[in-house]
MINURO-633080 format. One record per residue (C-alpha): residue number from 1; x, y, z. Coordinates in Angstrom, 1 decimal. Last residue first. Layout:
BEGIN
@seq: NUM	xx: X	yy: Y	zz: Z
...
//
This chain:
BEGIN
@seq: 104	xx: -18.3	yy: 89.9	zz: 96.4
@seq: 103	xx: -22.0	yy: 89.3	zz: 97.1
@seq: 102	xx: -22.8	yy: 93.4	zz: 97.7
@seq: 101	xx: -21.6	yy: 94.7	zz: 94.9
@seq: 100	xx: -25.0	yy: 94.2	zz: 92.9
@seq: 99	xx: -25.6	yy: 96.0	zz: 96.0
@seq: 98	xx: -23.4	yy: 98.7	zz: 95.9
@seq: 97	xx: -23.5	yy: 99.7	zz: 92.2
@seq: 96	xx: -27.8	yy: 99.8	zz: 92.6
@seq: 95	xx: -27.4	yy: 102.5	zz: 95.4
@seq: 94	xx: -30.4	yy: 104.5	zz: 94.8
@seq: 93	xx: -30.5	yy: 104.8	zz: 98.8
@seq: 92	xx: -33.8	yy: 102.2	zz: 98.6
@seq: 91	xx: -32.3	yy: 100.0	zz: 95.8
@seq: 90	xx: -29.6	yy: 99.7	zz: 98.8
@seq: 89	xx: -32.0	yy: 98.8	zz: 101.4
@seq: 88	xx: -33.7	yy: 96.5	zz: 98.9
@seq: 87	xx: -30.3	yy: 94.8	zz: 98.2
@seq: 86	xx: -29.7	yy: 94.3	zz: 102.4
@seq: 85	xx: -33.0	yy: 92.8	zz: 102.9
@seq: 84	xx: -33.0	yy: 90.2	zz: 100.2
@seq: 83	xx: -30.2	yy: 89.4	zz: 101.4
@seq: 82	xx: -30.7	yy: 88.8	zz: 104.9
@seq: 81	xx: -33.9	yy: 87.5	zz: 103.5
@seq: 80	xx: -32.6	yy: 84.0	zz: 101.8
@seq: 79	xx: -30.6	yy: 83.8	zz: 105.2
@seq: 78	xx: -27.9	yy: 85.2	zz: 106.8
@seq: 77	xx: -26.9	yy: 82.7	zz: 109.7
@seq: 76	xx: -23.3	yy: 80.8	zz: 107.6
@seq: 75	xx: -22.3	yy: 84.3	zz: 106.1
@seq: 74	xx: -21.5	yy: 85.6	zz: 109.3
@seq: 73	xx: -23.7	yy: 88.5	zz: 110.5
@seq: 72	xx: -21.2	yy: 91.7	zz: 111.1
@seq: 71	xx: -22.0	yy: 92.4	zz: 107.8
@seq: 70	xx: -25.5	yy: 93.1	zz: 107.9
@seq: 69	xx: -25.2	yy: 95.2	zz: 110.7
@seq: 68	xx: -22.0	yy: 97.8	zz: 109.4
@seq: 67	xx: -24.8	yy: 97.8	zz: 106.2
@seq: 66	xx: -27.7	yy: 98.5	zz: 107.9
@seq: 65	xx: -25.5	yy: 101.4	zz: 110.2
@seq: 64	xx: -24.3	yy: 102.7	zz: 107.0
@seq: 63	xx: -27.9	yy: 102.7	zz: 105.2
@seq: 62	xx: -29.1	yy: 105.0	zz: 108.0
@seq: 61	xx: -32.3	yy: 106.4	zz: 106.9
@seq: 60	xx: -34.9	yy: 105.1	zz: 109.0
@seq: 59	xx: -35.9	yy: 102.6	zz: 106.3
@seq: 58	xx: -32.3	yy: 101.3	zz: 106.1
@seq: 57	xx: -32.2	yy: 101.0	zz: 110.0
@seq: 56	xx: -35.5	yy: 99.4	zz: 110.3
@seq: 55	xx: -34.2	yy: 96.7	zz: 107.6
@seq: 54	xx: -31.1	yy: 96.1	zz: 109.3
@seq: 53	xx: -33.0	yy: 95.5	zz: 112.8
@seq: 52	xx: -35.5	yy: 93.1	zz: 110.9
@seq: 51	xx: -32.6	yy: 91.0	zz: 109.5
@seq: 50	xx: -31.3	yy: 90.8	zz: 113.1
@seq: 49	xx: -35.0	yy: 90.0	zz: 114.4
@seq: 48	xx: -35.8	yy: 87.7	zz: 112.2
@seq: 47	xx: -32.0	yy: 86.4	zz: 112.7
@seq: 46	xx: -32.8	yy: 85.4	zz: 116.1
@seq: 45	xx: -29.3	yy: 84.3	zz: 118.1
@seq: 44	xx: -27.6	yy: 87.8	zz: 116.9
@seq: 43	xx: -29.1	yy: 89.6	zz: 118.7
@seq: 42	xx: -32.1	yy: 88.1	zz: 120.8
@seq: 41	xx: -29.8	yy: 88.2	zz: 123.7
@seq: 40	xx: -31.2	yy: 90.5	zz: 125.9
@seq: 39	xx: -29.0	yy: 93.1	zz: 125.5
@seq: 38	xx: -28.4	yy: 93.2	zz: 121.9
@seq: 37	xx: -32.5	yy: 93.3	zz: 121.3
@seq: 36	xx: -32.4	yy: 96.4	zz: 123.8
@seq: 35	xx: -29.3	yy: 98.2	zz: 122.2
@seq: 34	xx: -31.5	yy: 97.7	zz: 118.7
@seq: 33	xx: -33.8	yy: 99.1	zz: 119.9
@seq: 32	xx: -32.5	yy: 101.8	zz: 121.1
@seq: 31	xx: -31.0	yy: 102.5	zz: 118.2
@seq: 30	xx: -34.2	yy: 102.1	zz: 116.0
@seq: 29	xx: -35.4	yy: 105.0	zz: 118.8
@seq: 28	xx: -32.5	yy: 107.3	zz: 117.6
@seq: 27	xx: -32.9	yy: 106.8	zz: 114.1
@seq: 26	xx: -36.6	yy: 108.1	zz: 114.0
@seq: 25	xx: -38.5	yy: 106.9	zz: 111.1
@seq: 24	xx: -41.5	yy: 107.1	zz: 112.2
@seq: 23	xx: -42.7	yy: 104.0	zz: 110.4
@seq: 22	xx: -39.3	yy: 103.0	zz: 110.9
@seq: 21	xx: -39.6	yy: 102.4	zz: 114.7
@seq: 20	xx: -43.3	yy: 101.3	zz: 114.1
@seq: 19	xx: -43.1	yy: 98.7	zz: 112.1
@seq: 18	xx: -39.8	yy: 97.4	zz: 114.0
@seq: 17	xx: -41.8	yy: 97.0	zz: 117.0
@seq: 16	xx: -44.0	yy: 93.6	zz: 115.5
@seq: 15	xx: -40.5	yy: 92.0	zz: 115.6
@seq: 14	xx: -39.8	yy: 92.7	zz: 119.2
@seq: 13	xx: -43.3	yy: 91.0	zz: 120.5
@seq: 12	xx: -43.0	yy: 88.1	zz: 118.3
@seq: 11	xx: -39.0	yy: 87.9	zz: 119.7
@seq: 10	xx: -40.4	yy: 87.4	zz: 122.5
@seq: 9	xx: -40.8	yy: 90.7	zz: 125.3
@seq: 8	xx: -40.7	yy: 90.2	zz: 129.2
@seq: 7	xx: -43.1	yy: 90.4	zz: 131.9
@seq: 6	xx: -42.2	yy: 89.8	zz: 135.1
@seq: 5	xx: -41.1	yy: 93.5	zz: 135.6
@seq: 4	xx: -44.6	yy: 94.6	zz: 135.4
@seq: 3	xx: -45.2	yy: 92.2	zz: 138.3
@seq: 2	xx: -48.1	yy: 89.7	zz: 137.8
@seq: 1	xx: -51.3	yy: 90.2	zz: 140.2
//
C-alpha cells in the first residue's frame, strides 16, 4: 500500500487546480496555492504554472497581486502567454491604459 505522503503533485496536477481556485474565486485559497507551488519549487522553474498563478489571481480579483507576479518573472522566461495573460487580466479590470502600458 503507497503512503499518502508518497504521493506528490506534477505540475499537470497543479495546473488542472487553478480552474477551480478562480472558479470560486476565493483569494485566500489562490494564495495558498500559490505558497504551495513556491514551496516545492514549481515557481518560478514551470512558467505554466507561473502564468497560470497570475491568471488565477486576476480572475480572483486581485489584479495587484497578478501584476507584482508577472513582473517579478524576468523578461527572458515570460512567454507568448505571459503576455497574453497579463493584457487579458487588465482588459478584465477595464484597465486598457495599463496594459497597452504594460510593454514599456
Amino acid at each position: 500500500m503507497v503512503s499518502c505522503d508518497a504521493i506528490k503533485p506534477n505540475e499537470i496536477t497543479i495546473l488542472a487546480i487553478f480552474p477551480a481556485v478562480w472558479s470560486f474565486g476565493d483569494l485566500r485559497m489562490c494564495g495558498s496555492v500559490h505558497g504551495y507551488v513556491e514551496k516545492t519549487g514549481f515557481v518560478p522553474c514551470d512558467i505554466r504554472v507561473t502564468n497560470s498563478l497570475i491568471d488565477a489571481y486576476a480572475k480572483c480579483g486581485c489584479i495587484r497581486s497578478a501584476l507584482k507576479f508577472f513582473t517579478e518573472v524576468s523578461n527572458e522566461r515570460k512567454n507568448l502567454v505571459s503576455w497574453t495573460t497579463m493584457i487579458s487580466a487588465f482588459a478584465m479590470h477595464g484597465m486598457g491604459k495599463e496594459a497597452i502600458n504594460l510593454s514599456s
